[in-house]
N, C-alpha and C positions, 0 to 999 in steps of 0.2 A: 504494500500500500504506500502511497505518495504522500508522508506524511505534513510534505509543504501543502498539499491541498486537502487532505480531506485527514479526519479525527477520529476518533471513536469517540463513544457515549454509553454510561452503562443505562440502561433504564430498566423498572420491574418488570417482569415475563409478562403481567396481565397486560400493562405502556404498550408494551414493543408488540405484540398482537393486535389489540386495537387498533394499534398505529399502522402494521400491514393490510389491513383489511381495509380502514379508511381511504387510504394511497392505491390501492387496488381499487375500489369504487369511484374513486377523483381521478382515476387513469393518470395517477404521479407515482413518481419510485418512492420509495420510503425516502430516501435524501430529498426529494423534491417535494415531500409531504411537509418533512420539515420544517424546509426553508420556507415553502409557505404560511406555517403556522409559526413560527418568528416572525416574519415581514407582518402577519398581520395584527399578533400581539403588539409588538411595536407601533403600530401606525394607532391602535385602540386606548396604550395604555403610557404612552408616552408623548413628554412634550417633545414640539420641535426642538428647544434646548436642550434636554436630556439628552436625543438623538445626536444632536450637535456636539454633546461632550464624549457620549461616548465614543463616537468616529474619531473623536481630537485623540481620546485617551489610550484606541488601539493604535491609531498612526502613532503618537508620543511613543510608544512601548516596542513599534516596530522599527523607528530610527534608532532606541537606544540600545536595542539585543539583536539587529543585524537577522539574519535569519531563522536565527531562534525561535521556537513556537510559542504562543501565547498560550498559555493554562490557566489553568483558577487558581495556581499557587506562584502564577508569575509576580502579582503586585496585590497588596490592599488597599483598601479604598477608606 
C-alpha cells in the first residue's frame, strides 16, 4: 500500500459492515463512501473558519515534517 496516499482506519466490525453495504447501495467504494461522508460532515458541522484553520494546520505540519505522514499523534491541539 502507498502509504503517501492512502491510510488505514480501524473501525468496529458492526462500522465497517454498514459502511460496505451503504457504498455498495450509493454505487461508491468504501474509500469513496468515506470521503463523502467527511466532505459532508464538514460542510454541516463546520465553520468556514474552522475549515480555514484546519487546511492552514495540515499544510503548517506538512512544511515542517517534509514527507512524513500526519497521524493523531503527530501534534496536539
Amino acid at each position: 500500500m502507498d502509504t503517501t496516499k492512502w491510510k488505514s482506519v480501524l473501525l468496529p466490525r458492526e462500522v465497517y459492515e454498514e459502511l460496505v453495504v451503504i457504498a455498495r447501495v450509493e454505487g461508491r467504494t468504501l474509500s469513496g463512501q468515506l470521503r463523502y461522508m467527511h466532505e459532508a460532515w464538514k460542510s454541516e458541522n463546520l465553520s468556514h473558519n474552522d475549515q480555514d484553520y484546519i487546511a492552514e494546520q495540515v499544510e503548517a505540519f506538512k512544511k515542517e515534517n517534509g514527507e512524513k505522514s500526519l497521524t493523531s499523534k503527530s501534534f496536539s491541539i
